[in-house]
C-alpha positions as a Markdown table, in Angstrom:
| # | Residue | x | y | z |
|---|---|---|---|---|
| 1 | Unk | 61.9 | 96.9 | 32.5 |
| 2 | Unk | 60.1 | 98.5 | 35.4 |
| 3 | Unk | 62.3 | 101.1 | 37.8 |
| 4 | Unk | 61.5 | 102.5 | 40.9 |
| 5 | Unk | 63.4 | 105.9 | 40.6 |
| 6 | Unk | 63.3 | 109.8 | 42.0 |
| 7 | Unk | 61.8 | 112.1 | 39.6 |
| 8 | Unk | 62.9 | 115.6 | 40.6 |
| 9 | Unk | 60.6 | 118.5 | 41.5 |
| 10 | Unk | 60.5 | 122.0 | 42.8 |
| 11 | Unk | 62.7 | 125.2 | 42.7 |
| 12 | Unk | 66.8 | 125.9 | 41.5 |
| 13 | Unk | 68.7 | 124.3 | 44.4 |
| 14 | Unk | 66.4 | 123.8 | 46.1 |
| 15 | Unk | 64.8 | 120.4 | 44.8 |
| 16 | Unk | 62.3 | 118.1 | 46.1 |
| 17 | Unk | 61.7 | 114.5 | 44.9 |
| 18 | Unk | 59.0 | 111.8 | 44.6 |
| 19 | Unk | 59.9 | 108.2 | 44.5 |
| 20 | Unk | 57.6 | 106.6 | 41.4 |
| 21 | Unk | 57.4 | 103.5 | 39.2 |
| 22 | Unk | 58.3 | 104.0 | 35.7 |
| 23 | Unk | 59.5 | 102.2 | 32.6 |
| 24 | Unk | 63.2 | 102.6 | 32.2 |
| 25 | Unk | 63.0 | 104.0 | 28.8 |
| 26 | Unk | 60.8 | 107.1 | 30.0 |
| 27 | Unk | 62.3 | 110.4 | 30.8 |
| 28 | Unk | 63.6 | 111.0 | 34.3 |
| 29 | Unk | 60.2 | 113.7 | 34.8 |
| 30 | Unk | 58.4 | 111.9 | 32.0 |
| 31 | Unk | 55.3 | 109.8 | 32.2 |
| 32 | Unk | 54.7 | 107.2 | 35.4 |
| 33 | Unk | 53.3 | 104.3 | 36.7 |
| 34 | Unk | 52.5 | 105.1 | 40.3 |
| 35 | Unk | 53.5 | 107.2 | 42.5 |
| 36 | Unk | 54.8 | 105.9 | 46.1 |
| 37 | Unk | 56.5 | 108.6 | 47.9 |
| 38 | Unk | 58.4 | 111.9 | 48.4 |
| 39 | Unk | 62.1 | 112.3 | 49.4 |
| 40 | Unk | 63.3 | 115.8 | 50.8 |
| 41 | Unk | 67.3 | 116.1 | 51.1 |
| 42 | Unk | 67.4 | 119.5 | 51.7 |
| 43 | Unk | 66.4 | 119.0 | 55.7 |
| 44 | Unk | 69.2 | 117.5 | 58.2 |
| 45 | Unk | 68.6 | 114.7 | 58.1 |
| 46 | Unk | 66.6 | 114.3 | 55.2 |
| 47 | Unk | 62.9 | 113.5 | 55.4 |
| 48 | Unk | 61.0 | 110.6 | 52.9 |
| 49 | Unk | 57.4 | 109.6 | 53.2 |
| 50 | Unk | 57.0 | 105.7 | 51.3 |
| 51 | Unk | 53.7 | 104.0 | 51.1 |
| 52 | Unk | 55.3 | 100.6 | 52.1 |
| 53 | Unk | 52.9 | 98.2 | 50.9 |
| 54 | Unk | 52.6 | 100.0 | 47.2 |
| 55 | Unk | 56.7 | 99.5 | 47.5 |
| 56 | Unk | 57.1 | 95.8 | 48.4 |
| 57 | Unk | 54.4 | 95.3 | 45.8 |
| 58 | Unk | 56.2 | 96.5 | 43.2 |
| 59 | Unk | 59.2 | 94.9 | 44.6 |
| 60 | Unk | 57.9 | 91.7 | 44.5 |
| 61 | Unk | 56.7 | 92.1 | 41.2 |
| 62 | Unk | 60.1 | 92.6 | 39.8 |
| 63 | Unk | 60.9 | 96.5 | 39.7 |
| 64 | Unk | 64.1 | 97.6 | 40.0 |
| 65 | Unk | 64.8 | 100.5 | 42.5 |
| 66 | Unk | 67.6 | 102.7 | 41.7 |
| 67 | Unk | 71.4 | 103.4 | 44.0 |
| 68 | Unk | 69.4 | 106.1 | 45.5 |
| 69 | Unk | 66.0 | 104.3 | 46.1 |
| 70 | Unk | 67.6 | 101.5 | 47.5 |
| 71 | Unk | 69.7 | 103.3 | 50.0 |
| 72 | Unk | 66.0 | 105.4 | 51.0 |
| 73 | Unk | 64.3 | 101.7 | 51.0 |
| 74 | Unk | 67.2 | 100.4 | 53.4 |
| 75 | Unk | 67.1 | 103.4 | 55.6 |
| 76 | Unk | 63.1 | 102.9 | 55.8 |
| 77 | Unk | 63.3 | 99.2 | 56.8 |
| 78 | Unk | 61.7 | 97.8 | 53.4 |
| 79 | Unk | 63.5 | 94.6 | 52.1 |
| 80 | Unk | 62.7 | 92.7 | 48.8 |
């Protein structure tokens, strides 16, 4: 099964995220599929950057997005 998940990045406490496409069975900072954008909640309010077209493709092709994702996706205006 294909997710579309955060996989975290940078410093202690002060993490940064990008939003990929992975197999569920991977580690959470393991290998990926593609990579489709970045999400920053450490600035009010928080800042994401999502290719839209890579996203509703791999919507449309069955990935799952995660709580998280799917609340960025909603905020952002992209809709299965």
């Amino acid at each position: 099964m294909v997710k579309i998940r955060l996989r975290r990045m940078g410093q202690k406490r002060n993490a940064i995220y990008r939003i990929i496409v992975s197999d569920s069975r991977s580690p959470r900072d393991g290998r990926c599929i593609e990579e489709i954008g970045t999400y920053n909640p450490n600035t009010e309010p928080y800042t994401s950057t999502i290719d839209e077209e890579k996203a509703k493709k791999w919507l449309a092709d069955g990935a799952q997005p995660t709580e998280v994702v799917a609340r960025i996706f909603k905020n952002a205006g992209i809709e299965k």
